[in-house]
C-alpha positions in Angstrom: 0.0 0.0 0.0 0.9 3.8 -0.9 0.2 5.9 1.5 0.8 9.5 1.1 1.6 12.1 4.5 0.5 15.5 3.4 0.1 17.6 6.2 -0.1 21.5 5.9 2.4 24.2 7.7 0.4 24.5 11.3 1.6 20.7 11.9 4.9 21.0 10.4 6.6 19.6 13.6 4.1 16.6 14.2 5.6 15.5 10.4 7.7 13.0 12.0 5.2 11.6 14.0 3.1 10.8 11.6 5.8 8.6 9.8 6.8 6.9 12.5 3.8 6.2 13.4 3.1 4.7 10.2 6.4 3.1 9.5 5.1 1.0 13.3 1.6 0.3 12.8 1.6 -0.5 8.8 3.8 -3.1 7.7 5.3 -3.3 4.5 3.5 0.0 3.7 5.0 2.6 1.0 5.2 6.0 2.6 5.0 8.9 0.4 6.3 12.1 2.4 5.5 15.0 1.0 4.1 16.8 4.2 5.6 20.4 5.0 8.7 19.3 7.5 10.5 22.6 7.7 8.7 25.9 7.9 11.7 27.5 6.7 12.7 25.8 4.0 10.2 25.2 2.3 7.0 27.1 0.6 4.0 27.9 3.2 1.5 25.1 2.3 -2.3 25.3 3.9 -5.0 23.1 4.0 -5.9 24.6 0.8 -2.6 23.3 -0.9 -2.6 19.8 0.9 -6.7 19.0 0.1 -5.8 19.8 -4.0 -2.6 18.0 -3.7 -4.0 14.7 -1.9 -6.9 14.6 -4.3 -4.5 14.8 -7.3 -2.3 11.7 -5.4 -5.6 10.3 -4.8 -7.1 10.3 -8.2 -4.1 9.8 -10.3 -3.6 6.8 -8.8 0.0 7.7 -7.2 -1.3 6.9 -4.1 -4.0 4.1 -2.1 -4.8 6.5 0.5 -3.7 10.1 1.5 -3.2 10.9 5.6 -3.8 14.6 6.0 -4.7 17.4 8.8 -4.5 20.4 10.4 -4.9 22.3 13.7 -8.2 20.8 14.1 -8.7 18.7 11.6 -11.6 20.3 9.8 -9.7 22.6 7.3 -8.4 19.8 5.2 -11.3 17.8 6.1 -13.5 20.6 4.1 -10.8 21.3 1.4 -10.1 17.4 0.3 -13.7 16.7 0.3 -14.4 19.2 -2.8 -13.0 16.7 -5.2 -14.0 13.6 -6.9 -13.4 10.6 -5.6 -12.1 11.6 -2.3 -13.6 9.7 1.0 -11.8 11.5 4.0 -12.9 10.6 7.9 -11.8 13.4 10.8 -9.9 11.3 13.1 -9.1 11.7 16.6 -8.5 8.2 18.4 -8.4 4.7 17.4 -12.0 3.9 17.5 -12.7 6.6 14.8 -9.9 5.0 12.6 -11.6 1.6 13.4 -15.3 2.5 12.6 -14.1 4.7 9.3 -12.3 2.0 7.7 -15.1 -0.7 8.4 -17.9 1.1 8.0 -16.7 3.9 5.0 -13.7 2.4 4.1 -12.6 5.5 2.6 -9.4 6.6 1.1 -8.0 9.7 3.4 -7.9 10.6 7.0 -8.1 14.0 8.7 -6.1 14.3 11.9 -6.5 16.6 14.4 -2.4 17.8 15.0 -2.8 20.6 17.3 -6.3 20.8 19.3 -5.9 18.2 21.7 -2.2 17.0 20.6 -0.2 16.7 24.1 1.5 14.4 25.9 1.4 11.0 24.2 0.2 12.4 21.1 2.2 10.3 18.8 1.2 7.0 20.7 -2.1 8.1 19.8 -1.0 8.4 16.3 0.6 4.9 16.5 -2.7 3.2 17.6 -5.0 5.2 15.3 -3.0 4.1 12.4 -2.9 0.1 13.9 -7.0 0.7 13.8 -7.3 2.2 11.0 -5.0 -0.4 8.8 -5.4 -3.3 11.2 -7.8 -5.6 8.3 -9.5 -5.0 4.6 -12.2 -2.7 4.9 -15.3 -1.7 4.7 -16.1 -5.3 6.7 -19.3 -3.9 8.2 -20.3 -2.7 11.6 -22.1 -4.1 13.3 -22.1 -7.2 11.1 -25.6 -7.1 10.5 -25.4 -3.5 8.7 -22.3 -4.8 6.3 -24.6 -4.8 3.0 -26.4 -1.9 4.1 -23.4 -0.1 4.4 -21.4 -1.4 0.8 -24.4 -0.3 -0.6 -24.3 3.2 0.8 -20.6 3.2 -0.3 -21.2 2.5 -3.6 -23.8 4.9 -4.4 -21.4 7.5 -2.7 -19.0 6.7 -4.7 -21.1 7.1 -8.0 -23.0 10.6 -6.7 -19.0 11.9 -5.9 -18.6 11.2 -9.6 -22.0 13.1 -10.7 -21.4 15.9 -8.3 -18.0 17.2 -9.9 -16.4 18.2 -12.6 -13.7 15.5 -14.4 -10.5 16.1 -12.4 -8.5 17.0 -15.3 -11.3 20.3 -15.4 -10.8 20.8 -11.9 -6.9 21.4 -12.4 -7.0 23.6 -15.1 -9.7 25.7 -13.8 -7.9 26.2 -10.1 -6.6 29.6 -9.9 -2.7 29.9 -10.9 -2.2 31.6 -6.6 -3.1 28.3 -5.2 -1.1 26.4 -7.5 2.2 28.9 -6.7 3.2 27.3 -3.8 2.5 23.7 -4.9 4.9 24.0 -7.5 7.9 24.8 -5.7 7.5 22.5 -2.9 10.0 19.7 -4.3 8.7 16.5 -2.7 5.1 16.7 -4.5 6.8 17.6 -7.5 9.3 15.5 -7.8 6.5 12.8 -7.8 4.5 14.4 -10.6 7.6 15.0 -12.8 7.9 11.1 -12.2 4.2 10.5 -14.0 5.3 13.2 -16.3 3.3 11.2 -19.1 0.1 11.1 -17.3 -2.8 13.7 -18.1 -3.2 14.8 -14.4 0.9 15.4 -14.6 0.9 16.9 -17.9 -1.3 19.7 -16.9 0.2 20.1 -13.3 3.4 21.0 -15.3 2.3 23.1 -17.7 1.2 25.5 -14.8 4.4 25.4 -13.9 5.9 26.7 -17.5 3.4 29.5 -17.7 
């Protein structure tokens, strides 16, 4: 499994945490780090940035599932959710991460970095992701509600489609200020320049030429 950290610049210094946390919980998982780590060093990322840039992971297929957040959690929460094809849960212990991936086994988590993030804050972390990756998903909860539930899943999933625009519109319709510092921050890029053939990449670059 791919899973991509993007966290914004308000949880630059919980970064770490959430890798480790990760790299204990998930085994054999792919972790795709391109998070804001270092306030000074690199461009000022929001949840405005890190919702467009976990949908584009998300839907070009670069990643299986995008671990996001902010302060409280609802930012990127609201931003991720405007796109396509992008399932997020607000997360703030293990029994969240449990019920979200049985119940909506969705494809992105919104954690809470800062509200409520003291001492033992990234044993928290380590348990919410053992819950949240601990079996396949979407198994149902409570049992009895399982085919209840794929089915409300599924026509989610189709209404998500119906509800948008194509993602490729999406992109090149997004204002070129968002986009400004999404294009500098190297670890997001250097992953599109690596699908440089792709449609999604193609027209991710070509804001960057204009």
């Amino acid at each position: 499994m791919k899973i991509a950290v993007i966290n914004e610049v308000s949880a630059c210094a919980k970064n770490g945490d959430i890798v480790a946390a990760i790299k204990a919980s998930v085994q054999g998982a792919e972790i795709m780090n391109i998070g804001m780590s270092d306030p000074e060093g690199q461009p000022v990322l929001t949840y405005m940035h890190t919702g467009l840039m976990s949908a584009v992971m998300l839907r070009a297929g670069w990643c299986d599932f995008a671990v996001g957040g902010c302060g409280t959690g609802q930012g990127y929460l609201n931003s991720v959710m405007q796109y396509p094809g992008v399932f997020c849960g607000l997360i703030q212990e293990p029994l969240d991460a449990w019920l979200f991936s049985q119940i909506n086994a969705g494809n992105c988590v919104s954690l809470a970095l800062n509200k409520g993030y003291g001492w033992a804050g990234d044993i928290n972390l380590k348990y919410i992701f053992e819950k949240l990756f601990c079996g396949p998903a979407g198994q149902g909860y409570p049992l009895a509600r399982a085919e209840s539930q794929a089915q409300s899943r599924a026509a989610l999933q189709a209404l998500s489609i119906r509800a948008h625009k194509p993602m490729e519109d999406i992109l090149a319709d997004t204002p070129d200020a968002l986009w400004a510092p999404i294009l500098q921050h190297r670890p997001f890029m250097d992953i599109v320049t690596r699908h440089a053939e792709s449609g999604i990449a193609k027209i991710i670059l070509a804001k960057g030429n204009v």
